[in-house]
C-alpha positions in Angstrom: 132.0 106.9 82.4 132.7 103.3 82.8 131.6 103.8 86.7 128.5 105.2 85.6 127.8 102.3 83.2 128.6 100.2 86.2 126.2 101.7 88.2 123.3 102.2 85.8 123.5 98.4 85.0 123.1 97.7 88.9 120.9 99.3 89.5 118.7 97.9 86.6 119.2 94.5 87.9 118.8 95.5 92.3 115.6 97.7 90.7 114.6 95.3 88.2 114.7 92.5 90.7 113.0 94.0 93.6 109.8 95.4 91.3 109.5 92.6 89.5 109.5 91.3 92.8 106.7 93.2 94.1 104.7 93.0 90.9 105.0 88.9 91.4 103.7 88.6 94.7 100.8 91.2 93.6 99.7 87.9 91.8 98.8 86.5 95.0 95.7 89.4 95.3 93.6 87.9 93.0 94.4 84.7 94.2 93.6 85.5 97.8 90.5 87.5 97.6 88.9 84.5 95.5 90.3 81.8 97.5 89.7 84.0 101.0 86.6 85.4 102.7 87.2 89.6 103.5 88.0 88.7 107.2 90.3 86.2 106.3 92.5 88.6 104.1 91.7 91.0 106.9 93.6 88.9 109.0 96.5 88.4 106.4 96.6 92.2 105.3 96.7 93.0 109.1 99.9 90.3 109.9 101.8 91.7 107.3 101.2 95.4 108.5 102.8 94.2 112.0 105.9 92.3 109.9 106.3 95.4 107.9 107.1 97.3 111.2 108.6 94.6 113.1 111.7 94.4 110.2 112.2 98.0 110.6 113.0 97.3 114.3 114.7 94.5 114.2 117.4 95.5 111.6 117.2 98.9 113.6 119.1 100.7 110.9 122.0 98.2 110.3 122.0 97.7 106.9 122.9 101.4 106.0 125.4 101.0 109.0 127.1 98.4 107.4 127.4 100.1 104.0 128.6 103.0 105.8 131.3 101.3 107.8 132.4 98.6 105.5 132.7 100.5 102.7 135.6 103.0 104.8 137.0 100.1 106.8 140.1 98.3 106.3 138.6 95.0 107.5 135.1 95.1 105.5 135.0 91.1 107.4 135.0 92.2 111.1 132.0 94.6 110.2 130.0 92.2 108.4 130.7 89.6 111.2 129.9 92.8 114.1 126.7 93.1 112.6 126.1 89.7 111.4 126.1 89.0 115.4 124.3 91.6 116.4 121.3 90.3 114.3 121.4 87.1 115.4 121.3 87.7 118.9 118.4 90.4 118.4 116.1 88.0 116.1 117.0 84.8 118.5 115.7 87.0 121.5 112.8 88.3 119.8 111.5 84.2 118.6 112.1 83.8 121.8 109.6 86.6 123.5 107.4 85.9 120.5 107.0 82.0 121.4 106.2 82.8 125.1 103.6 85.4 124.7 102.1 84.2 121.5 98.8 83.5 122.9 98.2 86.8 124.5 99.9 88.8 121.1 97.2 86.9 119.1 94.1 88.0 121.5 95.7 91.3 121.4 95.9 91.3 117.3 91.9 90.3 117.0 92.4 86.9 116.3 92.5 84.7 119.3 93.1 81.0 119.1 95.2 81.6 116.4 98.9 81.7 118.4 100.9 79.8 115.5 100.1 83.1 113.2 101.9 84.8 115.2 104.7 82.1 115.7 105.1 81.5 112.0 105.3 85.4 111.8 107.5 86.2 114.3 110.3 83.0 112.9 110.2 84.6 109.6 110.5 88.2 110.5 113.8 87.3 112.5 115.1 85.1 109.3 114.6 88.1 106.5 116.3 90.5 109.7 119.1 88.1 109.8 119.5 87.9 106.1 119.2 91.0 105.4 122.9 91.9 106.0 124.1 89.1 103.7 121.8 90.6 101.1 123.8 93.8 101.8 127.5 92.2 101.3 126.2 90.8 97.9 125.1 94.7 97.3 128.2 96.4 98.6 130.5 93.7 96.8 128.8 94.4 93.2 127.2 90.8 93.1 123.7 91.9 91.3 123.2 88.6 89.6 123.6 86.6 92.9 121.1 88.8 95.0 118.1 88.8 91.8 119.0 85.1 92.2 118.1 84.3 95.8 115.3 87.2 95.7 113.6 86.0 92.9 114.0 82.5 94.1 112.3 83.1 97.7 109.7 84.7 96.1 109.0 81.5 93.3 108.6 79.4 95.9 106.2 81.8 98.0 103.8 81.6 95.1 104.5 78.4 94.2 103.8 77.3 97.7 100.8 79.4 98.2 99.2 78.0 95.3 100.1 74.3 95.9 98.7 74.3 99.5 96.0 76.2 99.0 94.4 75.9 95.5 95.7 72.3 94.3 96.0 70.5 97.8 92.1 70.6 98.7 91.5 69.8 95.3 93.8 66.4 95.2 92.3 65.1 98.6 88.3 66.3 97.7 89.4 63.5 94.3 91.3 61.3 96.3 91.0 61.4 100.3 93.7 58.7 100.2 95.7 60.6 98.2 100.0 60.8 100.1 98.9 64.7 99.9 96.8 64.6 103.2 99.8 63.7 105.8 101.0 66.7 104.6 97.4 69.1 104.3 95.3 70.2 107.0 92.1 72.1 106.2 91.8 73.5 109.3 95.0 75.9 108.7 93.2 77.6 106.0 95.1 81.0 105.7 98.2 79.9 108.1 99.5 78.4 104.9 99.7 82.2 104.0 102.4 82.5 106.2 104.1 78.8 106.0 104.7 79.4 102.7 106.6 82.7 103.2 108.1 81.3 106.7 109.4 78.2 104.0 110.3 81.2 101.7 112.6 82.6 103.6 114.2 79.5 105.2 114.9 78.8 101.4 116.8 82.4 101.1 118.9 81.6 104.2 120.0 77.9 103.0 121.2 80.0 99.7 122.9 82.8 101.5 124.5 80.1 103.6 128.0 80.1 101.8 128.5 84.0 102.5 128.9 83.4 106.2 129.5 79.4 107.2 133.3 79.4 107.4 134.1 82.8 108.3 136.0 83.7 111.5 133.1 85.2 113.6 134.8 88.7 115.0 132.9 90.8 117.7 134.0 94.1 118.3 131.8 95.8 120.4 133.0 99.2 120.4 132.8 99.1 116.6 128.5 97.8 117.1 128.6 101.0 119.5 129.4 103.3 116.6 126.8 101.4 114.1 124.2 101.4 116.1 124.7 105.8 117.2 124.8 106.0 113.4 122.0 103.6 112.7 119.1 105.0 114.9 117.8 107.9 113.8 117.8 105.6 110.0 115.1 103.8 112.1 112.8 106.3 113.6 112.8 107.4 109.5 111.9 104.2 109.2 109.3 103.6 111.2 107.7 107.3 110.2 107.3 106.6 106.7 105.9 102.8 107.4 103.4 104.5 109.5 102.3 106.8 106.8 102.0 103.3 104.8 100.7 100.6 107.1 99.7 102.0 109.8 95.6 102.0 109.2 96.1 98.5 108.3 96.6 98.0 112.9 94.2 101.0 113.6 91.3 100.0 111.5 90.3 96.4 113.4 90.4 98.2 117.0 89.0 101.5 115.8 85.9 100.6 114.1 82.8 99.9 116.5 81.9 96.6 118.0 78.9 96.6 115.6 81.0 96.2 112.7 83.5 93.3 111.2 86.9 95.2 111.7 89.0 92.5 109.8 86.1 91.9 107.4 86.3 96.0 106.2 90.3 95.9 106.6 90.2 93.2 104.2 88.0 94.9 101.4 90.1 98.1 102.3 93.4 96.5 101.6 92.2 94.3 98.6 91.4 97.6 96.8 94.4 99.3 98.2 96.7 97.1 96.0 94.9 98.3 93.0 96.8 101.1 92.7 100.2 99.2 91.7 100.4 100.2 88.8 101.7 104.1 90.4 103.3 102.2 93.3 105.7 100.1 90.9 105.8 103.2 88.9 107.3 105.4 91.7 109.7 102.1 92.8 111.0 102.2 89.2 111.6 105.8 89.3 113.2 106.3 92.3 115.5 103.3 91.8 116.9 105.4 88.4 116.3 109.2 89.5 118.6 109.2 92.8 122.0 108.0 91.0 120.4 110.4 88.2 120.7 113.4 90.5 123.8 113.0 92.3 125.6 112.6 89.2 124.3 115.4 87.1 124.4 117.7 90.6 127.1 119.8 89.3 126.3 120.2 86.0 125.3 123.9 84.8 122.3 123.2 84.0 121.5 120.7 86.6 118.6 122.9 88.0 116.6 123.1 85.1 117.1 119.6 84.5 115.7 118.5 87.7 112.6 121.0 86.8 111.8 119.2 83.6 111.9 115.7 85.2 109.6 116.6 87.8 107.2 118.0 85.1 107.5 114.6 83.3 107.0 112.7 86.2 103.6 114.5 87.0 102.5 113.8 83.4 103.3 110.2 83.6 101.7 110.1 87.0 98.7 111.9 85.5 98.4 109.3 82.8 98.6 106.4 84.7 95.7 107.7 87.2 93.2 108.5 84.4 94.4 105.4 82.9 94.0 103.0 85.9 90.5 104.9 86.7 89.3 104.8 83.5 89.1 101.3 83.2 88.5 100.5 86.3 85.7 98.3 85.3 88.1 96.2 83.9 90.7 96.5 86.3 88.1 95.3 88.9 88.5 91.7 87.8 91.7 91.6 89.5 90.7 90.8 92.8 87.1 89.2 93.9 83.6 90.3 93.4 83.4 90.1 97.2 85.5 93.3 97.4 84.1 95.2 95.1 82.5 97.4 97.8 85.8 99.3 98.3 86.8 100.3 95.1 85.7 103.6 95.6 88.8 104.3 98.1 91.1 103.3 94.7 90.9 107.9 93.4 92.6 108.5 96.9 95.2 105.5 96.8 96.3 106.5 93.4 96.5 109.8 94.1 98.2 109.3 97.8 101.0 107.7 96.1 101.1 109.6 92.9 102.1 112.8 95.7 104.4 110.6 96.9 106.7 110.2 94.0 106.0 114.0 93.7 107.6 114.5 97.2 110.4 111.7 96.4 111.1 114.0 93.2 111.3 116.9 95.5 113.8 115.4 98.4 116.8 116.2 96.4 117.0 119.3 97.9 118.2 117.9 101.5 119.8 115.4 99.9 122.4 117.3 97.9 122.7 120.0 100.7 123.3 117.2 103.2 120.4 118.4 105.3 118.5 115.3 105.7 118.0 115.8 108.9 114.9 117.7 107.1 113.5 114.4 105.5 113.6 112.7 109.0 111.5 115.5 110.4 108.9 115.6 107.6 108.3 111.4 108.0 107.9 112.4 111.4 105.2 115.3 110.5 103.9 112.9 108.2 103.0 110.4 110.2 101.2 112.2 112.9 99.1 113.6 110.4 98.6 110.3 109.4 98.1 108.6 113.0 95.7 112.0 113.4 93.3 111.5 111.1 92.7 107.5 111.3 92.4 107.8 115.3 89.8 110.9 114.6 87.8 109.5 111.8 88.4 105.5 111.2 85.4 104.9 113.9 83.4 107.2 112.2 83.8 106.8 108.3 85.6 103.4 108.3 87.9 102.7 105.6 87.4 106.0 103.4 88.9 107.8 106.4 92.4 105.8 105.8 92.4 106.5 102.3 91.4 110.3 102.8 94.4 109.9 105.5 96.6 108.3 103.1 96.5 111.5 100.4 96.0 114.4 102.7 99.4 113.0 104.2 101.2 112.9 101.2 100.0 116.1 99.9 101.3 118.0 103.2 104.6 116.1 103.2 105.1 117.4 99.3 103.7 120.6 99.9 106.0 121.3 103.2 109.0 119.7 100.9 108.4 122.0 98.6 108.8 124.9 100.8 111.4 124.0 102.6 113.1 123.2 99.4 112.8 126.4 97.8 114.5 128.4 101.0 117.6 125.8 100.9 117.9 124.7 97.3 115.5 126.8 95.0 114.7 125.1 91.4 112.5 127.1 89.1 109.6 124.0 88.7 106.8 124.9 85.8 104.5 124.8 88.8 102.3 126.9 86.4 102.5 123.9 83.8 101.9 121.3 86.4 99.2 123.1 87.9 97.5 123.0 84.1 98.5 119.1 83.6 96.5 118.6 87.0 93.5 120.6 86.1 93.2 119.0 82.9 93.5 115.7 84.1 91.2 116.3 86.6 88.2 117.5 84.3 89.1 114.7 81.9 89.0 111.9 84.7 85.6 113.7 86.2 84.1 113.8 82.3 85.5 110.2 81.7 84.0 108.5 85.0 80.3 109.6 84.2 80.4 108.4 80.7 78.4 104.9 81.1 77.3 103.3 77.9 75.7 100.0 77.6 77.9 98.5 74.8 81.2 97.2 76.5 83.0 98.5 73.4 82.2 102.0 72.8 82.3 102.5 76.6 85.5 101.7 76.3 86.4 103.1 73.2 85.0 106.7 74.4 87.1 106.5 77.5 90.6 105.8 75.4 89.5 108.8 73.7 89.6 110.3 76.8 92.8 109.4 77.8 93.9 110.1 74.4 92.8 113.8 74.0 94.9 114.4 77.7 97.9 112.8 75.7 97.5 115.5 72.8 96.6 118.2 75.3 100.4 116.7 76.7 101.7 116.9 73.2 101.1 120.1 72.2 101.9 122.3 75.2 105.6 120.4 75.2 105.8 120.4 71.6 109.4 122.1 71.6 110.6 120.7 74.5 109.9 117.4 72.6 111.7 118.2 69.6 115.0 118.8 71.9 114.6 115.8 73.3 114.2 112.9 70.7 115.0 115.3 67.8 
């Protein structure tokens, strides 16, 4: 019991951390799509696409290789100090290729002139790589309150930065052009502060981690990096499949769309939208950080089957709720990012429901889980993402942006749908797939009845629409009525 404790607080603090995390630098949304023209967040939104990929290769499965072969070794040190190597020389060598062909990457990205982007980039891709195996040893030697710290730190002084330099700074000098602020301000950066403030960032994360490896007797064993890194790979081509099936339009879109039309301009309205769908996305982060630990340890219960049914039903109503409710006042939601995006919030139906099949195929990947078949959840990444890569490549120079976000749920539906499947043959569990199917019908008609009702007066709009969300709430009520009362009763 006590172990459980142990772990259920961790993981509220690792989880807590990391999606209050996120939810922080989702700030920096409105922020940047008043302060920045489409193009411009174009430009950022396509940057962090590339980082997002590059991290997966350059910690090339290490960080699960180091829980794995710390937590059996009898000199946990000489693994962290293996790996701790390893990284170093892999992020030093990758500055280094990024420095010489920085030019020609930036022409190659759509945005030549613009070599230090890709500088500042590549330096603090190879720092969070580096770190991230410290990050691990504070994981794997129960420090929870140390990592939150140096997390939560790095990402205050990201948004502090960001809004310093880019809000306050031309503000100061427009008052007073001799103000001690302009030796250290140049307008003509614009968005490259973007990415100095998360390049200063992560310096700040390494100078704090710096006492969990200055000191240390730096041992190499190379036969023991052999073994990490046969373990490690496959963990990256998962990797890399499921960043696909998240980032990948975000690199597509610019070189796909015709000449005729702004690629980073419609990449930028794409992704500004995109993030609108948080609310589901921290959702599902929240979930999963609890349900995992949740399964595992109720896995040999008697009835652990029918318990796993009933939290996938729950999940789908939750999941249900937040869509109507996030659509439903989307008018309001809107005001989040900047009337010069508003264009794209049509895409924002697909998004939510892309990801709301997500967590319904996270919910699902049990099965391969507990039957140790996860060979399985490599191969439907895989499946994933070629549908994924499909679709954009077919239809992005065609139907723009909506063909990403069709991409993005069609994707996640066939991923949970082949899950599902496969599931049933290897681990069956009797889902209310009859009751789910009703919840998503209902929804469905509800969110197609709430969207057309347009009413001049801001407040009975509104008020008609919480009606709306309210009646799928009772609808919820009443069909789980019993199974309610053995829950909180």
């Amino acid at each position: 019991m006590s172990a459980l404790k142990k772990l259920a607080g961790e993981t509220v603090i690792y989880g807590g951390s990391s999606i209050i995390g996120r939810f922080l630098n989702w700030w920096l949304v409105p922020f940047y799509t008043r302060m920045f023209l489409p193009e411009q967040y174009g430009i950022v939104s396509n940057v962090y696409a590339y980082v997002a990929f590059l991290l997966i290769l350059l910690t090339y499965g290490m960080e699960t290789s180091f829980f794995r072969f710390a937590g059996k070794s009898e000199k946990p040190d000489e693994v962290y100090t293996t790996t701790l190597l390893s990284l170093l020389v892999t992020s030093v060598s990758f500055v280094l290729v990024i420095f010489v062909f920085s030019g020609n990457l930036a022409s190659w990205m759509e945005y030549p002139g613009h070599p230090e982007y890709v500088r500042w980039m590549g330096l603090t891709v190879a720092l969070d790589a580096f770190t991230s195996i410290p990050f691990a040893r504070l994981r794997l030697k129960s420090r929870p309150l140390r990592f939150a710290f140096v997390k939560l730190t790095g990402i205050a002084v990201n948004i502090g930065l960001n809004v310093f330099l880019i809000y306050y700074c031309p503000k100061i000098i427009s008052a007073n052009p001799d103000s001690i602020f302009r030796h250290i301000y140049n307008p003509d950066i614009g968005i490259g502060y973007v990415f100095i403030s998360n390049l200063i960032s992560s310096a700040v994360m390494l100078l704090l981690l710096l006492p969990d490896f200055i000191g240390k007797k730096m041992v190499f064993d190379k036969k023991l990096l052999m073994q990490m890194l046969n373990y490690g790979w496959p963990l990256l081509i998962v990797g890399l499949a499921g960043m696909v099936n998240q980032n990948i339009e975000k690199i597509l879109m610019p070189k796909l769309l015709p000449a005729s039309v702004d690629g980073l301009q419609q990449l930028g309205i794409y992704a500004a939208n995109f993030k609108l769908a948080v609310l589901m996305n921290l959702f599902i982060q929240a979930f999963r950080y609890s349900f995992e630990p949740f399964f595992f340890s109720h896995y040999k219960g008697e009835d652990s089957k029918m318990t796993y049914a009933l939290v996938m039903k729950y999940f789908v109503i939750f999941g249900l709720l937040i869509f109507l409710s996030v659509m439903l006042y989307i008018g309001i939601a809107k005001y989040f990012i900047g009337s010069r995006y508003y264009e794209g919030l049509r895409i924002v139906p697909f998004i939510l429901m892309g990801y709301f099949f997500q967590g319904i195929f996270y919910t699902l990947s049990l099965w391969y889980k507990l039957t140790d078949k996860t060979s399985y959840g490599a191969k439907l990444a895989l499946l994933g993402a070629v549908v994924t890569i499909g679709l954009n490549v077919l239809f992005i120079p065609v139907m723009g942006y909506m063909a990403s976000a069709f991409a993005f749920l069609i994707a996640s539906v066939f991923m949970t749908v082949a899950s599902y499947l496969l599931g049933q043959k290897h681990f069956p569990v009797k889902y209310d797939l009859k009751r789910v199917a009703l919840y998503f019908g209902v929804a469905l008609v509800l969110y197609i009845v709430g969207v057309n009702i347009n009413v001049p007066n801001h407040i009975i709009h509104y008020g008609i629409r919480t009606i709306v969300i309210i009646i799928f709430l009772a609808f919820v009520v009443v069909k789980e009525k019993k199974e309610l009362k053995r829950l909180f009763v």
